[in-house]
mmCIF entry with sequence, helices, sheets and N, C-alpha, C, O atoms, coordinates in Angstrom:
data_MODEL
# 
_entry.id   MODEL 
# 
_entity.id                         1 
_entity.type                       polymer 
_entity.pdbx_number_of_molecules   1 
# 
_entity_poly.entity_id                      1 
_entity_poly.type                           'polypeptide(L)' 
_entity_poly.nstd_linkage                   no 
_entity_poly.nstd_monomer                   no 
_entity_poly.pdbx_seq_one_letter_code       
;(UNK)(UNK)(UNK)(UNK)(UNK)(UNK)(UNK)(UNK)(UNK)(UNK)(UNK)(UNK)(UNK)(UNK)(UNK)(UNK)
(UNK)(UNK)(UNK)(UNK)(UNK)(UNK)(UNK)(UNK)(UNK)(UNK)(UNK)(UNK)(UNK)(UNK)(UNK)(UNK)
(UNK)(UNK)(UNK)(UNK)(UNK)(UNK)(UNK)(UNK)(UNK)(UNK)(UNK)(UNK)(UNK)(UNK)(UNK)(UNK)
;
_entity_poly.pdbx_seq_one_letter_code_can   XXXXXXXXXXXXXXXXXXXXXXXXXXXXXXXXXXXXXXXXXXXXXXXX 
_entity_poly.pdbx_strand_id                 A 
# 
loop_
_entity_poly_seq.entity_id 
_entity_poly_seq.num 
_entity_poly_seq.mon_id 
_entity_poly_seq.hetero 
1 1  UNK n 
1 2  UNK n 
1 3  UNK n 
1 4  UNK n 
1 5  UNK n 
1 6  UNK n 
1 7  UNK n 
1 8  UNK n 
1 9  UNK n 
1 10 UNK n 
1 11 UNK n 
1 12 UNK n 
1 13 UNK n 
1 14 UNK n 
1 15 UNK n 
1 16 UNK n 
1 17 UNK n 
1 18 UNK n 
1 19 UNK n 
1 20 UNK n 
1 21 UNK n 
1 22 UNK n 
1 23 UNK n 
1 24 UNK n 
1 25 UNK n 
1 26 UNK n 
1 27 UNK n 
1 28 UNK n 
1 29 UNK n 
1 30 UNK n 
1 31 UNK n 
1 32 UNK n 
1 33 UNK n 
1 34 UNK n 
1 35 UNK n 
1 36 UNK n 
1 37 UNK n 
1 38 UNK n 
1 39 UNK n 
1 40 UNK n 
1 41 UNK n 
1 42 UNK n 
1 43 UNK n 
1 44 UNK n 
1 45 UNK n 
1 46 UNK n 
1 47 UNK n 
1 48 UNK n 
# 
_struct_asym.id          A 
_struct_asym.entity_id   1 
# 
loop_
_struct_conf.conf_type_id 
_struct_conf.id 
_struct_conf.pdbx_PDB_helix_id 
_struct_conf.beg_label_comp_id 
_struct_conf.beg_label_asym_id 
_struct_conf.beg_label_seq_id 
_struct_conf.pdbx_beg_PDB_ins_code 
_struct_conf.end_label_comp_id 
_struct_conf.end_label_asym_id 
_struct_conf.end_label_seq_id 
_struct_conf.pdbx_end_PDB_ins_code 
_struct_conf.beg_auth_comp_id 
_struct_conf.beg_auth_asym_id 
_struct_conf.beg_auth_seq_id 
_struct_conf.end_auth_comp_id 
_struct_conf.end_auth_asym_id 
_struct_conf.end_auth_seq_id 
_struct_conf.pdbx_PDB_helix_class 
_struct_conf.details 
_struct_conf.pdbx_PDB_helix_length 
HELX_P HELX_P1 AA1 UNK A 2  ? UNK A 25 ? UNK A 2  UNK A 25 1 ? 24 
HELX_P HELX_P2 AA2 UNK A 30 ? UNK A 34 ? UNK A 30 UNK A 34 1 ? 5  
# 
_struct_conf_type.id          HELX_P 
_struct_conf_type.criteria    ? 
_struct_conf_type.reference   ? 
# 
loop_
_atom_site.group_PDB 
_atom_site.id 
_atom_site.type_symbol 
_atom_site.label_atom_id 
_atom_site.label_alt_id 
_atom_site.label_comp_id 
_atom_site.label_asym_id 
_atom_site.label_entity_id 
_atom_site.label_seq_id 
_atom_site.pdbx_PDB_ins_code 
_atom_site.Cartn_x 
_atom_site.Cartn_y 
_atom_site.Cartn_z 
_atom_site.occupancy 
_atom_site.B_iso_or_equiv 
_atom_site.pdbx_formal_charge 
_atom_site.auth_seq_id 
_atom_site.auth_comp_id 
_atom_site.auth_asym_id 
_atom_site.auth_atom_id 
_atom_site.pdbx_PDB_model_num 
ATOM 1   N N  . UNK A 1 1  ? -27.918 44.599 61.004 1.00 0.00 ? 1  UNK A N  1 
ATOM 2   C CA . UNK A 1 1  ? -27.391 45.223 59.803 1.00 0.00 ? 1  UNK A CA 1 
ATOM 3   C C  . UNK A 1 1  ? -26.015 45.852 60.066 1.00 0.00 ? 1  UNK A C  1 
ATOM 4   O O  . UNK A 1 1  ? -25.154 45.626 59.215 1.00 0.00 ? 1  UNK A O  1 
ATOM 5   N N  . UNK A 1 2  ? -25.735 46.499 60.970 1.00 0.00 ? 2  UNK A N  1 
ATOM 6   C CA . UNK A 1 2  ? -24.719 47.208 61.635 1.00 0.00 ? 2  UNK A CA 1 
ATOM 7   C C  . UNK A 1 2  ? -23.425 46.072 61.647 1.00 0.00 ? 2  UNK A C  1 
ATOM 8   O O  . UNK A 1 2  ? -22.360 46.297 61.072 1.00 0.00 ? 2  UNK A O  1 
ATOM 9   N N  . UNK A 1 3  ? -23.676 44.989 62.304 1.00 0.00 ? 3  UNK A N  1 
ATOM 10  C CA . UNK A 1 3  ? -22.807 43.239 62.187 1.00 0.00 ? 3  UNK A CA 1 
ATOM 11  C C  . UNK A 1 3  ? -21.979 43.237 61.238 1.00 0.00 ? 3  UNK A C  1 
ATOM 12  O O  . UNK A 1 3  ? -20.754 43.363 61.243 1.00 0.00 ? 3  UNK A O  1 
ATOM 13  N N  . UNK A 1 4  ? -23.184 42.990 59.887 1.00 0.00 ? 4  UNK A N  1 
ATOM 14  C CA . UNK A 1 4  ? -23.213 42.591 58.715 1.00 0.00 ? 4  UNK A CA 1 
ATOM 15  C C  . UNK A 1 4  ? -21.790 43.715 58.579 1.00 0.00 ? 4  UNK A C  1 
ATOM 16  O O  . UNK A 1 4  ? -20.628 43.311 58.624 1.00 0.00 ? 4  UNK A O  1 
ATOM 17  N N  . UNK A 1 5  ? -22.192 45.185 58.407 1.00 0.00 ? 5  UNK A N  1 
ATOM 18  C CA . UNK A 1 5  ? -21.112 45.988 57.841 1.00 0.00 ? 5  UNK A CA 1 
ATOM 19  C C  . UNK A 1 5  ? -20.190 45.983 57.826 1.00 0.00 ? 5  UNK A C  1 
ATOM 20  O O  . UNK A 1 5  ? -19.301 46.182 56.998 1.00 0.00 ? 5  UNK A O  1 
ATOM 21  N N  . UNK A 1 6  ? -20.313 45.610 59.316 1.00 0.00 ? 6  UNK A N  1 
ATOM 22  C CA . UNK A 1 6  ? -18.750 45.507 60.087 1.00 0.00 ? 6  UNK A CA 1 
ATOM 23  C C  . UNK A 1 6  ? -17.803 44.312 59.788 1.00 0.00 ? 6  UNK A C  1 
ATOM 24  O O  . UNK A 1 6  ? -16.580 44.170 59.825 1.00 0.00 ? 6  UNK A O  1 
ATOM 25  N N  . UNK A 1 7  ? -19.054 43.358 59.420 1.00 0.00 ? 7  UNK A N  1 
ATOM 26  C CA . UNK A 1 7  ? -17.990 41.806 58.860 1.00 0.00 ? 7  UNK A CA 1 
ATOM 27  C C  . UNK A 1 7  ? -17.391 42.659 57.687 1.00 0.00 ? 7  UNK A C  1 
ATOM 28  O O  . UNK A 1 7  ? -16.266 43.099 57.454 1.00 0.00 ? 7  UNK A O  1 
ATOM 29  N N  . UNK A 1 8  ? -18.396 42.703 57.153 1.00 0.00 ? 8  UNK A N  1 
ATOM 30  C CA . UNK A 1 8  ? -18.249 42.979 55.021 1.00 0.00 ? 8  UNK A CA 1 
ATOM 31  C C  . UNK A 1 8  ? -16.653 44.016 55.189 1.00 0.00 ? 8  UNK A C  1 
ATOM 32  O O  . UNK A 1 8  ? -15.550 43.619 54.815 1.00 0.00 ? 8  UNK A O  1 
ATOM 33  N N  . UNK A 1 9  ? -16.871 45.084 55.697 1.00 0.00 ? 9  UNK A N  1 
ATOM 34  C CA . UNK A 1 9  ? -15.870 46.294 56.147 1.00 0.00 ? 9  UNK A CA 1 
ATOM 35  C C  . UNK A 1 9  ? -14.415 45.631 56.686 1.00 0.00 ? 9  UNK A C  1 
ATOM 36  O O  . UNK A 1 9  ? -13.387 46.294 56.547 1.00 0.00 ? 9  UNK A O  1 
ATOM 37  N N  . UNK A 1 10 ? -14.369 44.278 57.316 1.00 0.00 ? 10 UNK A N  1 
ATOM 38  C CA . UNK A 1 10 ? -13.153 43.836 58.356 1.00 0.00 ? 10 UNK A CA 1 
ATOM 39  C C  . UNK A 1 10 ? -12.625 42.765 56.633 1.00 0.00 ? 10 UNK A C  1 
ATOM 40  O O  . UNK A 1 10 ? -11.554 42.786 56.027 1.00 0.00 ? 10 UNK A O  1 
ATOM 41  N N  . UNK A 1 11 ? -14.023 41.895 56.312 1.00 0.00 ? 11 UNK A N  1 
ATOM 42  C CA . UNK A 1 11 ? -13.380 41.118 54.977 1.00 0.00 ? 11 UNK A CA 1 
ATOM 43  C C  . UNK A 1 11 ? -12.502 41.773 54.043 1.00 0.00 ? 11 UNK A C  1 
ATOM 44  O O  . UNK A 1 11 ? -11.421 41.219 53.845 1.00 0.00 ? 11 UNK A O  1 
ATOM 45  N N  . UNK A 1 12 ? -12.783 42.977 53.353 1.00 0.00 ? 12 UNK A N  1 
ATOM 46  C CA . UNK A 1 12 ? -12.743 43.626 52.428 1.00 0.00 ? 12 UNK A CA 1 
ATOM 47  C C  . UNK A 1 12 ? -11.193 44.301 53.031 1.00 0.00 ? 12 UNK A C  1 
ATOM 48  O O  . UNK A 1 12 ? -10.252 44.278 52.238 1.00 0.00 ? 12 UNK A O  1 
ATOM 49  N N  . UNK A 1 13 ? -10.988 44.829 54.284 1.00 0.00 ? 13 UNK A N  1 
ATOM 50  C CA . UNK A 1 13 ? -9.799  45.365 54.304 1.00 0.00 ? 13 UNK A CA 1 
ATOM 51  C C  . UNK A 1 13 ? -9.042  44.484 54.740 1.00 0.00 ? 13 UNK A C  1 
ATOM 52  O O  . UNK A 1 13 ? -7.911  44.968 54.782 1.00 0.00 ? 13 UNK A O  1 
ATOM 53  N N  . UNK A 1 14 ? -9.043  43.071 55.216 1.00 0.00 ? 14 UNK A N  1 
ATOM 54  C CA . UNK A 1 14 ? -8.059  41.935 55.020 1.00 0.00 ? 14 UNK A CA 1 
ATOM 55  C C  . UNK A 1 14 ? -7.750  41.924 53.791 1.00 0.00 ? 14 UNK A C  1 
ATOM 56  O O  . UNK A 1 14 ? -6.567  42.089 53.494 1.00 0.00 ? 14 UNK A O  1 
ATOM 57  N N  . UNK A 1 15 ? -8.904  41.693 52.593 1.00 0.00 ? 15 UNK A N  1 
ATOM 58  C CA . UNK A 1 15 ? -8.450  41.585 51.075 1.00 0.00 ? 15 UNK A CA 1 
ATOM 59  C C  . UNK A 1 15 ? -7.214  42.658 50.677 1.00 0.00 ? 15 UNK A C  1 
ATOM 60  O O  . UNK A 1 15 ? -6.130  42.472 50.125 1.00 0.00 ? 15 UNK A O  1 
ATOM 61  N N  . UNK A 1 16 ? -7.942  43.999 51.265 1.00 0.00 ? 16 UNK A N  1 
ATOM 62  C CA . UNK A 1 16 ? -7.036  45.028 50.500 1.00 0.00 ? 16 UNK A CA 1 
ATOM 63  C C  . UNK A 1 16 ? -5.597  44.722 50.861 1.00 0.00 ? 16 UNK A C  1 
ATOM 64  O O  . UNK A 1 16 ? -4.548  44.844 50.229 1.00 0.00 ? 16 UNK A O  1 
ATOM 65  N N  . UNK A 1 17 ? -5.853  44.330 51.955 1.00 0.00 ? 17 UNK A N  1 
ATOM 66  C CA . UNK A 1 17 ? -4.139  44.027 52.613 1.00 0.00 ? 17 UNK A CA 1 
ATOM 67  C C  . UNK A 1 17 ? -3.217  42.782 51.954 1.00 0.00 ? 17 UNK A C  1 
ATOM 68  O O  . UNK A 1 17 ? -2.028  42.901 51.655 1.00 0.00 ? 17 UNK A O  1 
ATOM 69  N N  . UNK A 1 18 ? -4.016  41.572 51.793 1.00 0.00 ? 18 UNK A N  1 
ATOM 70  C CA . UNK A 1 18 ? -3.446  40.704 51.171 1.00 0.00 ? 18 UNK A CA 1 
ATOM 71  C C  . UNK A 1 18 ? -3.098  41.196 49.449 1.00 0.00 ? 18 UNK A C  1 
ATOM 72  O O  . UNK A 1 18 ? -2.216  40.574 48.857 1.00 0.00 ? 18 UNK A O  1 
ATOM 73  N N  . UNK A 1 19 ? -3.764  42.202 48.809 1.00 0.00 ? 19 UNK A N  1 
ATOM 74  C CA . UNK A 1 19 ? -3.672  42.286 47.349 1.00 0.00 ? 19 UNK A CA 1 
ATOM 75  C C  . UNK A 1 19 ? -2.364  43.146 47.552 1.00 0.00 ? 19 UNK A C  1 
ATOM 76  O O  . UNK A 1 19 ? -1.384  42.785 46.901 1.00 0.00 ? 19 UNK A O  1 
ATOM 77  N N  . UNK A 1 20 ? -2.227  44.324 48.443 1.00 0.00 ? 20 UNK A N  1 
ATOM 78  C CA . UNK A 1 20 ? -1.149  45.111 48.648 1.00 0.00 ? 20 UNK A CA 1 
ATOM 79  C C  . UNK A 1 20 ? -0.095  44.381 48.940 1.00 0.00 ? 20 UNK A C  1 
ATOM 80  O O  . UNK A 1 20 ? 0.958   44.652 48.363 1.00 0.00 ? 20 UNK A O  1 
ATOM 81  N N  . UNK A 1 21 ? -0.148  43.051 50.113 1.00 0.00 ? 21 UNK A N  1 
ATOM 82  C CA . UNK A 1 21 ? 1.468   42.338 50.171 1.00 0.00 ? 21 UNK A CA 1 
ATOM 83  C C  . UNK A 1 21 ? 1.818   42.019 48.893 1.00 0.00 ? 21 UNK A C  1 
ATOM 84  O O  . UNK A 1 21 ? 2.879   42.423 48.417 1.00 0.00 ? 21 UNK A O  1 
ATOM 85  N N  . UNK A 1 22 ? 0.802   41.123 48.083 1.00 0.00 ? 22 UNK A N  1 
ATOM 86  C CA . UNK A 1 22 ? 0.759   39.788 46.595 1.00 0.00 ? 22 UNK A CA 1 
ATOM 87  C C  . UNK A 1 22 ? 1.871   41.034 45.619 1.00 0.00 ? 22 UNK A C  1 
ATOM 88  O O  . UNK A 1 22 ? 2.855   40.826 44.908 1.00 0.00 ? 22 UNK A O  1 
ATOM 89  N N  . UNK A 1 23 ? 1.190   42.260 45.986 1.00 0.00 ? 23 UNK A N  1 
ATOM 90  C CA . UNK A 1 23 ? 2.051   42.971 44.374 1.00 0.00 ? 23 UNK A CA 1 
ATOM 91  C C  . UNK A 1 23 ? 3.691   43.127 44.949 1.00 0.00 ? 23 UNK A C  1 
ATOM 92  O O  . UNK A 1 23 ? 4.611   42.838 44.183 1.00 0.00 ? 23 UNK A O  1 
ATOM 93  N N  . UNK A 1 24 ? 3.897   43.481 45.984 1.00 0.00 ? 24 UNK A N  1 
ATOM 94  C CA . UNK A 1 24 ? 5.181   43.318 46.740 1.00 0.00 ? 24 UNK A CA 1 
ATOM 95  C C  . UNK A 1 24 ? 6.078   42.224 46.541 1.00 0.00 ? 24 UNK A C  1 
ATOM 96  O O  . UNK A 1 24 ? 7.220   42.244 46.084 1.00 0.00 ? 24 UNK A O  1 
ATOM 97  N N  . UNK A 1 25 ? 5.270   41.095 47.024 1.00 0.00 ? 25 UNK A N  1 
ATOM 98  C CA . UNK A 1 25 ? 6.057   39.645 47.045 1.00 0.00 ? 25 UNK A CA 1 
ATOM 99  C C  . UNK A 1 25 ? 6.124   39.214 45.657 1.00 0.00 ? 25 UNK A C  1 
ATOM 100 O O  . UNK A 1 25 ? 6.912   38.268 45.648 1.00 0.00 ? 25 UNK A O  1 
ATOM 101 N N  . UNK A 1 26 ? 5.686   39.432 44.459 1.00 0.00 ? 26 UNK A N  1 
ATOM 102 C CA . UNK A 1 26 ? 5.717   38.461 43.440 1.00 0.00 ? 26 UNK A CA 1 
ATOM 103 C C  . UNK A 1 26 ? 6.535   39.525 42.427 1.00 0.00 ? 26 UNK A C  1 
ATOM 104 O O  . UNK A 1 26 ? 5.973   40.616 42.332 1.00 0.00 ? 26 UNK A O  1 
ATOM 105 N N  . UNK A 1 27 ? 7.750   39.378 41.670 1.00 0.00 ? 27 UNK A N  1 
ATOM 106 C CA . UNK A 1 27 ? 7.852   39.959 40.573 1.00 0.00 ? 27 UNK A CA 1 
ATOM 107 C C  . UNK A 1 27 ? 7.215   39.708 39.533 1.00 0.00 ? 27 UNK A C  1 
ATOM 108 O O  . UNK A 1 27 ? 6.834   38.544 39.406 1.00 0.00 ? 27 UNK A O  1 
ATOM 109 N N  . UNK A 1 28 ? 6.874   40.728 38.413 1.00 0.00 ? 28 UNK A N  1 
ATOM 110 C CA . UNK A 1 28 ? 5.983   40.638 37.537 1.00 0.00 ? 28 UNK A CA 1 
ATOM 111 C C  . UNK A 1 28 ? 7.074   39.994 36.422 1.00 0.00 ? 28 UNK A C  1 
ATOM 112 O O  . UNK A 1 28 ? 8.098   39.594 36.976 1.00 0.00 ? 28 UNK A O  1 
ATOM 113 N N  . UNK A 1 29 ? 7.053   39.809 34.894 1.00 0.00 ? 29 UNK A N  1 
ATOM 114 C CA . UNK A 1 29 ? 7.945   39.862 34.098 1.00 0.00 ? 29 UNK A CA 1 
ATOM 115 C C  . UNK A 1 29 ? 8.256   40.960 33.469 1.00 0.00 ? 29 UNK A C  1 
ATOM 116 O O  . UNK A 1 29 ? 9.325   41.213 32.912 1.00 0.00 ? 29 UNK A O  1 
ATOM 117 N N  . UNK A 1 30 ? 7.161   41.728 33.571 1.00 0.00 ? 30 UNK A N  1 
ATOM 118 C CA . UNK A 1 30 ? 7.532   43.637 32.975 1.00 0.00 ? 30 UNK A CA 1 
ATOM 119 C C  . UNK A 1 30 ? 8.430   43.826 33.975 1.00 0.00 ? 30 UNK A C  1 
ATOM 120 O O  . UNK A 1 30 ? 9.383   44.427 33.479 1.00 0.00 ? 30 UNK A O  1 
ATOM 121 N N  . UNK A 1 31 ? 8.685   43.547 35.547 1.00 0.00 ? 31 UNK A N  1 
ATOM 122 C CA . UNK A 1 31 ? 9.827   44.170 36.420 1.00 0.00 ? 31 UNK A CA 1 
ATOM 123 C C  . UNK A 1 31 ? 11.136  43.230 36.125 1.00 0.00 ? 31 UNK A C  1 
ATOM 124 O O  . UNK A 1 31 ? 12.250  43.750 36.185 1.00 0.00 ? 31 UNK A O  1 
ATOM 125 N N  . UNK A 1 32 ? 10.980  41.731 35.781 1.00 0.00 ? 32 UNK A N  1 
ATOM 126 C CA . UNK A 1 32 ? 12.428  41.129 35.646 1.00 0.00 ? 32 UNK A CA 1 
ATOM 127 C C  . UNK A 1 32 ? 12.776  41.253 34.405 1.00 0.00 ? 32 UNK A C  1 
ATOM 128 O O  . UNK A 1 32 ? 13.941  41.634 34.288 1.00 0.00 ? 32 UNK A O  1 
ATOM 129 N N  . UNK A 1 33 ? 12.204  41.077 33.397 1.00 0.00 ? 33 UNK A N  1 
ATOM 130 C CA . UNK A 1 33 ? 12.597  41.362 31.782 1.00 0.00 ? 33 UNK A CA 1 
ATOM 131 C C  . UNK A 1 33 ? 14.227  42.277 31.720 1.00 0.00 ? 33 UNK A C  1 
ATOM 132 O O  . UNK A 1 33 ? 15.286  41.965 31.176 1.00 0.00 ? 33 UNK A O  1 
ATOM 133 N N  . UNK A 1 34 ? 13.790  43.645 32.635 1.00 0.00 ? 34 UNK A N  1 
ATOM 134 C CA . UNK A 1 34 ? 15.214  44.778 32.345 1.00 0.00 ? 34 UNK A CA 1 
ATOM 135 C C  . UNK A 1 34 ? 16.263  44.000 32.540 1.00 0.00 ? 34 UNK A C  1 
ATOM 136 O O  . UNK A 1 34 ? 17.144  43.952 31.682 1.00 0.00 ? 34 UNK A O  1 
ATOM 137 N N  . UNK A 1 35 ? 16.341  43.268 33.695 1.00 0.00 ? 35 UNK A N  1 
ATOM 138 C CA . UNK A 1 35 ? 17.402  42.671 34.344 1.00 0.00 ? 35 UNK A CA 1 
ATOM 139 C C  . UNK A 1 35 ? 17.760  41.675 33.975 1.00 0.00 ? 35 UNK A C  1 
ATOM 140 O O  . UNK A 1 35 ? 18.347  40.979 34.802 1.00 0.00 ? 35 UNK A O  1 
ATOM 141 N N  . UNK A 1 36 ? 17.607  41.217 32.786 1.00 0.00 ? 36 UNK A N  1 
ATOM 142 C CA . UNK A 1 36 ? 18.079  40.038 31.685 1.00 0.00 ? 36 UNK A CA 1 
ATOM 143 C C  . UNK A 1 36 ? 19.034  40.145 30.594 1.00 0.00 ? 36 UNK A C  1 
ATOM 144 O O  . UNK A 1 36 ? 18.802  41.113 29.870 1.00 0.00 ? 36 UNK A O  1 
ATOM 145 N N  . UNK A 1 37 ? 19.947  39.506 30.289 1.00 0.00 ? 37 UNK A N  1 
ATOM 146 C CA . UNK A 1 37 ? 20.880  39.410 29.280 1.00 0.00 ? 37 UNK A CA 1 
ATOM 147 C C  . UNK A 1 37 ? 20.236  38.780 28.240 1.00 0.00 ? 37 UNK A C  1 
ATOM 148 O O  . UNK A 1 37 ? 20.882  38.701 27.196 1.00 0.00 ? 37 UNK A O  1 
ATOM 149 N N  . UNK A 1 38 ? 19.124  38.308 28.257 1.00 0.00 ? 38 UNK A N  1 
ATOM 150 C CA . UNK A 1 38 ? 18.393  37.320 26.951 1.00 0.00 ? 38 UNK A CA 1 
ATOM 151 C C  . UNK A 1 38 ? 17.640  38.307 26.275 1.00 0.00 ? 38 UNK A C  1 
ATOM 152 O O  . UNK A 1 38 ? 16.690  38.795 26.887 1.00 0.00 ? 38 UNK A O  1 
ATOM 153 N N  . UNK A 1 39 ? 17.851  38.638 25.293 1.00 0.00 ? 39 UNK A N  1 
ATOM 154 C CA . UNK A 1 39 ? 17.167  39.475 24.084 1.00 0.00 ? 39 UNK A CA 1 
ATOM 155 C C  . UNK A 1 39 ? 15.529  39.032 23.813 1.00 0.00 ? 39 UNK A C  1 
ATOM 156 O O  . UNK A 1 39 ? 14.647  39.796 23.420 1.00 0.00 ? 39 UNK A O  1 
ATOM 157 N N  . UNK A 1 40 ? 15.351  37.263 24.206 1.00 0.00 ? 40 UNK A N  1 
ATOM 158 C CA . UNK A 1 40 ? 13.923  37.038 23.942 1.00 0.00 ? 40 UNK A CA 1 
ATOM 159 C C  . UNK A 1 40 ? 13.330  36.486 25.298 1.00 0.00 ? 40 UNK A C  1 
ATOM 160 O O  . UNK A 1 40 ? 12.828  35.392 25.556 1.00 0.00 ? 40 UNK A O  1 
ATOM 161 N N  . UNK A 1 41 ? 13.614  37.910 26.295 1.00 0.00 ? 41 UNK A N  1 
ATOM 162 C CA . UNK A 1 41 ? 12.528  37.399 27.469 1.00 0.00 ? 41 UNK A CA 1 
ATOM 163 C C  . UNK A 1 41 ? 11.786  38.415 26.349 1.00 0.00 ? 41 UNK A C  1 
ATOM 164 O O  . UNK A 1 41 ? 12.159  39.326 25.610 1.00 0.00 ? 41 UNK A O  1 
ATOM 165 N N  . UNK A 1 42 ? 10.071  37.488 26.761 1.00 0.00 ? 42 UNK A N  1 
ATOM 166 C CA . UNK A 1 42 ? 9.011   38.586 26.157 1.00 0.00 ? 42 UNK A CA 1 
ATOM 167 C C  . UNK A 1 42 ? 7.680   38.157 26.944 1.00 0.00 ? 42 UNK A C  1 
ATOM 168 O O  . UNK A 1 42 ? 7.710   37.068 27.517 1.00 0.00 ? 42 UNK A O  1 
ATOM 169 N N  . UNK A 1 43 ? 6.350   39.044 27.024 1.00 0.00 ? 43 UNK A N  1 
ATOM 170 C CA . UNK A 1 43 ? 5.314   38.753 27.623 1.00 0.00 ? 43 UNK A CA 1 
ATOM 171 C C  . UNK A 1 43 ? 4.550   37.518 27.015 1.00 0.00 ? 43 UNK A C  1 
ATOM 172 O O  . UNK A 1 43 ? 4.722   37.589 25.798 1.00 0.00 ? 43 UNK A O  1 
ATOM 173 N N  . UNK A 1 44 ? 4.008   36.741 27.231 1.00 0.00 ? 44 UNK A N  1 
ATOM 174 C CA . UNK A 1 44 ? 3.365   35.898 26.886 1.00 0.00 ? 44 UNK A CA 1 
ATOM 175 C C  . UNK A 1 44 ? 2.032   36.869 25.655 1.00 0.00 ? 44 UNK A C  1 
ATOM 176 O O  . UNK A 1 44 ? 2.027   38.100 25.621 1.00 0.00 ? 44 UNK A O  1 
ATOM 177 N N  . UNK A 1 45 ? 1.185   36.133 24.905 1.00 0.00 ? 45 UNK A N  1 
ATOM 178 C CA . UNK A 1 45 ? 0.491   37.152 24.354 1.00 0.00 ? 45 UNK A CA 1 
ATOM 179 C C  . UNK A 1 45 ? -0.718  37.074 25.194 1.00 0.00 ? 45 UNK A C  1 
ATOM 180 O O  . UNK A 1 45 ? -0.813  36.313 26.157 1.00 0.00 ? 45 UNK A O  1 
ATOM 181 N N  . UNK A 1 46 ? -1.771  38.001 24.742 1.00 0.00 ? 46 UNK A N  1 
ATOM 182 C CA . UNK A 1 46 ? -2.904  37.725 26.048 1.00 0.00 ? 46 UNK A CA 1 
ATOM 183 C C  . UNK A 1 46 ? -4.139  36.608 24.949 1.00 0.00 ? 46 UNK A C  1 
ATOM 184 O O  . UNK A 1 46 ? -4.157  36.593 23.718 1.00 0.00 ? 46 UNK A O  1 
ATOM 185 N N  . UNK A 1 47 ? -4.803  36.008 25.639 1.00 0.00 ? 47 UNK A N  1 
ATOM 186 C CA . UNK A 1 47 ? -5.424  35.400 25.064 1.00 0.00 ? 47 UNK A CA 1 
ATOM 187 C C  . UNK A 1 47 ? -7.022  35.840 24.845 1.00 0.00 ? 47 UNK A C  1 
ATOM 188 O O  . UNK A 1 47 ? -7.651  35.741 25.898 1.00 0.00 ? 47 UNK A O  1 
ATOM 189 N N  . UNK A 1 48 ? -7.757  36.270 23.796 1.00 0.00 ? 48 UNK A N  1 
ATOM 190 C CA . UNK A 1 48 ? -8.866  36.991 23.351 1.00 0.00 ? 48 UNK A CA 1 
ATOM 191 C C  . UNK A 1 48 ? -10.182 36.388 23.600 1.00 0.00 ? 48 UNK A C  1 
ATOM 192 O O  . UNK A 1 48 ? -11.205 36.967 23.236 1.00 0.00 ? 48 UNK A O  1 
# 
């Protein structure tokens, strides 16, 4: 059981680490939008 934790515990903080680089490396379009001269950058709508 102790194993187990320790996998689950080592998986889970690789994840956290990879989700923490992903928001770093990727611009969103809410962060590039400002930095546009085009009046119709806009978000996509969300789909329901």
């Amino acid at each position: 059981e102790d194993a187990i934790v320790r996998l689950i515990g080592a998986i889970l903080l690789e994840q956290n680490d990879e989700w923490a680089v992903q928001h770093a490396r990727y611009m969103t379009l809410e962060t590039i939008a400002p930095l546009s001269d085009d009046p119709t950058v806009s978000l996509p709508a969300i789909a329901s």
